[in-house]
N, C-alpha and C positions, 0 to 999 in steps of 0.2 A: 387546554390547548387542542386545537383543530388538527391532528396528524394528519389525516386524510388533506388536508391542501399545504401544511407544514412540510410533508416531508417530501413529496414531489418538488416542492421549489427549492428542499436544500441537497437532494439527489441530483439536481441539476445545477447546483451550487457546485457540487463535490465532482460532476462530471467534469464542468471547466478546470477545475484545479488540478484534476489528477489527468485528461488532455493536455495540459500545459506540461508537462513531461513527454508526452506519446508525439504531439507534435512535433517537437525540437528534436525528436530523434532523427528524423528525417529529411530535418532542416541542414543540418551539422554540416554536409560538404560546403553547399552555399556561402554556408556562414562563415566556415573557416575561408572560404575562396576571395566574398566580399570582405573581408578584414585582413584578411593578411597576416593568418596568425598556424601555427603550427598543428597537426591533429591532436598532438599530443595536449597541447593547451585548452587546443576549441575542445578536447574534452567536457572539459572544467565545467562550461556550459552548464551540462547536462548532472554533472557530480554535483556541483553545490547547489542548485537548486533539488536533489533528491536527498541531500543531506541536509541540510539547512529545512528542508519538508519534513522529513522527519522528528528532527527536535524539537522542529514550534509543536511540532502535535504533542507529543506529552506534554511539553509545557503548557498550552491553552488547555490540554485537559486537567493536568495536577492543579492548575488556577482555578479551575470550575469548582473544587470542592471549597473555595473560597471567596470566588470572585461571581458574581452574576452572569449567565452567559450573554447576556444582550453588550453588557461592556465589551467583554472579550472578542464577542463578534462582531462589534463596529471597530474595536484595532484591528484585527486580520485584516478584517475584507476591505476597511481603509487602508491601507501598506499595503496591499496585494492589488487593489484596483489605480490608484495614484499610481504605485511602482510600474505599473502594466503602461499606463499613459509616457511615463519619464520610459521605456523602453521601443515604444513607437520611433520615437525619435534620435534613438541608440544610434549613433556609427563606428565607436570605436571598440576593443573589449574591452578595455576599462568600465565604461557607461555599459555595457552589454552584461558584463559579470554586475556591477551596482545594482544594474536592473533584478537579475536573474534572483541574487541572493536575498534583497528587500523582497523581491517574491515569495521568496520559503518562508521569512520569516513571517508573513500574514498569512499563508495556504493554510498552514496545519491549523488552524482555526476550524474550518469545514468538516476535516478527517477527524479532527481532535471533542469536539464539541459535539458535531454530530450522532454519535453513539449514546454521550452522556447524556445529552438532549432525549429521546428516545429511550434511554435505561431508564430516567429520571421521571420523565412525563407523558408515559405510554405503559396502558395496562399491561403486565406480564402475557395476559390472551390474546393480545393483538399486536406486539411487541416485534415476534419473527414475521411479519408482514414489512414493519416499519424498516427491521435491520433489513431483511433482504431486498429489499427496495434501495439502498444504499448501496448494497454489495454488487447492483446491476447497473448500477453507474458505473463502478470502479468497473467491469468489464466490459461496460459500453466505453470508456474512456480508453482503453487498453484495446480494442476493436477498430471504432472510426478515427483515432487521435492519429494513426499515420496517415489515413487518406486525406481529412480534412489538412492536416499539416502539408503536405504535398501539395494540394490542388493551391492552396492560400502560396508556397514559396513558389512554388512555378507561377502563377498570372499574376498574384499583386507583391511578392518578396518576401523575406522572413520578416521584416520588423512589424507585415499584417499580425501575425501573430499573437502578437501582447494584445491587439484590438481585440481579439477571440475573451481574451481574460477580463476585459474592463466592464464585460458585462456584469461582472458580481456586486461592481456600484451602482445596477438597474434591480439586485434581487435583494442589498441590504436593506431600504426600507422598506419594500414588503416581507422581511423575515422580523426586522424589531417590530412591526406592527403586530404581527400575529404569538409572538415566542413569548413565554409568561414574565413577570417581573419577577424579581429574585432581592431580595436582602442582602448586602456585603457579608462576609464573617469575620470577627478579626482573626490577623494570621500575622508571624512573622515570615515576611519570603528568605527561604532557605539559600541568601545569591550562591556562598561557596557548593552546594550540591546541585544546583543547577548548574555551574560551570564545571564541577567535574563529571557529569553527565554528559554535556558537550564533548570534554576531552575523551572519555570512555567511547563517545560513540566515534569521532573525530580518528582517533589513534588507530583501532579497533578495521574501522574499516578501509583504511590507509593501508595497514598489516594484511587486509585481505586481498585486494585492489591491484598491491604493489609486490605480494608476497615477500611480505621483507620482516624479517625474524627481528630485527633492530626494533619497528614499528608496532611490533606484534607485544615483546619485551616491554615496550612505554608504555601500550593501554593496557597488559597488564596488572603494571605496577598502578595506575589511574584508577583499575577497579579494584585492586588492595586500597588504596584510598581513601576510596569511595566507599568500602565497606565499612573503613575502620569510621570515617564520617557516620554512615549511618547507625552504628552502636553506640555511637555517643548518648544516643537517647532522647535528645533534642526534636523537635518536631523539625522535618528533612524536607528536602524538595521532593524522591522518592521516597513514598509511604510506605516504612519497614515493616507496617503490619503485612501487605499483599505476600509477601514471605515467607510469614508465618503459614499462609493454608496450604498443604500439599495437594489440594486438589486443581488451584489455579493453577500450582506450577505446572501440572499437566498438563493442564489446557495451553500453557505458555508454547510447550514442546509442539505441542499439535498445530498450534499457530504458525511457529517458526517453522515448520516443514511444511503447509499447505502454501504458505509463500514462495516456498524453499523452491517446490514441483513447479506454481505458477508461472512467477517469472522465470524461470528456469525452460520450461516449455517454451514462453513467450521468448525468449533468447535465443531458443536453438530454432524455431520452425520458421522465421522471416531468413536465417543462414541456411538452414538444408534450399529453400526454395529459389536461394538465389548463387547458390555455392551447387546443387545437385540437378540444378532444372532449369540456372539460368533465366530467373524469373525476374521484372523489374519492379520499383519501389512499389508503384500503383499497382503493378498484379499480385504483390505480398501481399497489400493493406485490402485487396477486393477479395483474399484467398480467405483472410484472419474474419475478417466482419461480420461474414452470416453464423457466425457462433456466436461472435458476442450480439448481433441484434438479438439471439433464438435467447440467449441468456436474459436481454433484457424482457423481452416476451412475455415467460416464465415466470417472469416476478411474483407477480399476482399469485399464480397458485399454490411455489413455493413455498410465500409465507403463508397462505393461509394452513397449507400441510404441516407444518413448522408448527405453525399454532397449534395445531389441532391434534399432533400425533406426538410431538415432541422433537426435541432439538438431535437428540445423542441417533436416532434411528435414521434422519438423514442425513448427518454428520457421516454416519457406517457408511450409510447405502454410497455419497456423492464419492467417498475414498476408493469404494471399490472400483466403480465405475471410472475415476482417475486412473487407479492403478492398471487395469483394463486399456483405456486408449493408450495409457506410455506402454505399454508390452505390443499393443500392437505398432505402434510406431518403430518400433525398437526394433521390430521381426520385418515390416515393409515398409518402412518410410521412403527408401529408394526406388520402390515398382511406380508412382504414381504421386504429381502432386492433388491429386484427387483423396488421398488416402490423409493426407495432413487436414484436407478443407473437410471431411468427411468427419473427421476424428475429431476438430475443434466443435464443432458440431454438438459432439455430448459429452469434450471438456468443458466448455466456459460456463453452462448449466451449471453442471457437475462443482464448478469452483464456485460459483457463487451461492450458491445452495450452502454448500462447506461453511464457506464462508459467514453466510448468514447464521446457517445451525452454532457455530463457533462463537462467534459475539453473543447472540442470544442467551447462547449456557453460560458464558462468562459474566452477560449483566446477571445473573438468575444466581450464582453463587456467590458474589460480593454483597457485603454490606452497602447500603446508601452512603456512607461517609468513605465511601473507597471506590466507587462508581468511578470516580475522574482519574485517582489513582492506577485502578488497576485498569480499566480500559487504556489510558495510554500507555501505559508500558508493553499489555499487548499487540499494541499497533509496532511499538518500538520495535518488540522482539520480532513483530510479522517483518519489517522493513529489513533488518538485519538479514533475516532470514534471504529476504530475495536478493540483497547484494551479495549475500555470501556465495547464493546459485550462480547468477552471473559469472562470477571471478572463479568459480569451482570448474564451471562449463567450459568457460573459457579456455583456462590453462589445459581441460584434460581436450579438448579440441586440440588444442595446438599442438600437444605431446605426440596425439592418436593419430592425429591426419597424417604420420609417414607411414604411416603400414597402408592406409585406404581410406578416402574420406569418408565411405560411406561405412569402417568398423568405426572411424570417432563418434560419428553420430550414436553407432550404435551402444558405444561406452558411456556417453555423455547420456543419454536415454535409460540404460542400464540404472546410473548414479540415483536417478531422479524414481525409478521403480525404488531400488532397495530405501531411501527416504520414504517415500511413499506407507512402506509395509512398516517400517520402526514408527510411523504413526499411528496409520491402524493399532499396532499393539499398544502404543502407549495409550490409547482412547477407548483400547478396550481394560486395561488395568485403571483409568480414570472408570469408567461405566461400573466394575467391580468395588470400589473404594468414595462414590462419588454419598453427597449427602442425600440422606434419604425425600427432602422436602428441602426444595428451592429461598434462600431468602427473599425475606419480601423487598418490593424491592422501594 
């Protein structure tokens, strides 16, 4: 396989997919105003296509250790470019939610596949070039996906929108043309562990979202379940070997906190800027971008560093440097929105870097027959991780803001430092405990 022209077209694959979230953010008053539907609903929107994104991705990756990806990539990005067309012409929420959720379920194909893609058919020496080329999408998409979302609902309306997505049925056949062929394996599909996967994730972030102990109590009794399911023994939808290594599970923690700080950041610095400084949508999205363009930038050298020096040594270094801009936010985020635009500056780097060193060590400690497996539960737990920031921020915002808005910040900033350091440690107890020689992969 050609990486070098492969992965540039499915980085820009994955950008669309994960914009199609960053847009609609921005869209939401609009769309509640044209519909006629309530905020609390026109939520929805936005939840089930981030949920729904989430579980196709494990799922198109735990199918990969059995399914060829060239199939699996002509479901998604057929159901995600078709649904994108049937939502052009959306009016009501009914067809608006049909649309949104047939979307999730063909996205995680790109997030999902992309990594095993890559783990699979990219030498280990050239491997953190390819991940981190991936991880500068996901920051270029999380950068431009509010402004392009804005300029598209202001002059042409939201339903432009879905148009942005149907480009993926202009990149699937030149991605089956170049992606290698693959053999079926037999498998029997695990359906009851994939639907209690659903409920786990479904209940779980319901309990967090909603802060409701009732919710919290269902998913988990879901993951009692789910566990006693995967003791059965039986070959599962999740791979009970990944489990077994205590070193992935490390890596698991360090994921779900580098998300945790991400979004987390990304939640609170479009609110300080338009809650502390009275800033408008377009001068958020023009404040946020030069960090993530500088991120995308970087690509290139990143991974070639990544290659070349190792995964765990930029892994350290991008944490520190995190934990560095949330202390300084934390101490001056209200002198200056100069200080936030400055400081994304040598976060979105910083994350993506992480990012890349993080998948990288992950493909490098799994076996080949757990490639699919353990990469999507990674993603899973990354995801988890960021809705949990969201609804953690949230609430302590709304607590905080009667003393001063600018101590909430500072609490909400504070939460995201002490995550931050329970990483570092846990990556430095992984570095002390990790295999001495990478598997092959």
């Amino acid at each position: 396989m050609n990486d070098k022209i492969v992965m540039p077209i499915w980085t820009f694959g994955l950008f669309i997919v994960l914009m199609n979230t960053t847009m609609f953010n921005v869209s939401i008053p609009s769309i509640i105003r044209d519909i006629g539907v309530s905020a609390a609903l026109g939520s929805w929107i936005i939840s089930s296509y981030s949920i729904g994104y989430a579980l196709s991705t494990v799922i198109y990756s735990r199918l990969s250790d059995v399914l060829p990806i060239r199939k699996l990539l002509t479901v998604g990005l057929a159901i995600l470019g078709l649904s994108s067309v049937f939502g052009i012409f959306a009016t009501s929420f009914q067809s608006l939610m049909v649309a949104r959720i047939a979307q999730s379920a063909g996205a995680g194909a790109m997030a999902g596949l992309g990594l095993v893609l890559a783990s699979r058919y990219i030498p280990a020496e050239r491997r953190g070039r390819a991940i981190s080329m991936i991880s500068s999408g996901s920051a270029l998409a999380f950068g431009l996906g509010p402004i392009i979302g804005g300029l598209i609902s202001e002059y042409i309306g939201w339903n432009g929108l879905f148009a942005v997505t149907c480009l993926v049925l202009v990149l699937l056949p030149l991605l089956l043309r170049l992606i290698p062929k693959e053999q079926p394996k037999p498998f029997r599909f695990d359906l009851l562990g994939a639907m209690l996967t659903v409920v786990n994730a479904v209940t779980i972030l319901t309990a967090v979202t909603k802060s409701s102990l009732v919710w919290l109590a269902i998913g988990l009794l879901s993951v009692a379940v789910h566990a006693w399911h995967l003791g059965r023994g039986k070959e599962s939808f999740i791979n009970p070997k990944i489990f077994a290594r205590p070193v992935y599970l490390k890596l698991l923690i360090v994921g779900f906190c580098i998300l945790l700080v991400n979004l987390g950041n990304l939640f609170l610095m479009p609110l300080a800027l338009a809650n502390l400084f009275g800033k408008s949508p377009l001068v958020i999205g023009f404040t946020i971008a030069p960090g993530a363009v500088l991120s995308a930038f970087f690509t290139r050298f990143v991974g070639r560093w990544i290659d070349r020096y190792g995964n765990l040594r930029f892994l350290i270094l991008a944490q520190c440097v995190i934990a560095c801009v949330l202390t300084a936010f934390r101490a001056e985020l209200g002198a200056s929105p100069y200080v936030i635009l400055i400081g994304y500056l040598f976060f979105s780097p910083a994350n993506s870097a992480a990012m890349a060193s993080l998948n990288n060590e992950t493909s490098r400690i799994l076996p080949a027959d757990l490639i699919g497996s353990g990469m999507g539960f990674m993603q899973l737990i990354q995801f988890f991780g960021g809705s949990v920031s969201v609804a953690a921020c949230g609430m302590l915002l709304a607590h905080e803001k009667m003393k001063s808005l600018t101590h909430a910040y500072e609490s909400a900033y504070g939460l995201l430092i002490a995550v931050c350091l329970c990483s570092l440690v846990v990556l430095l107890w992984y570095v002390v405990t990790r295999p001495k020689k990478a598997l092959p992969a």
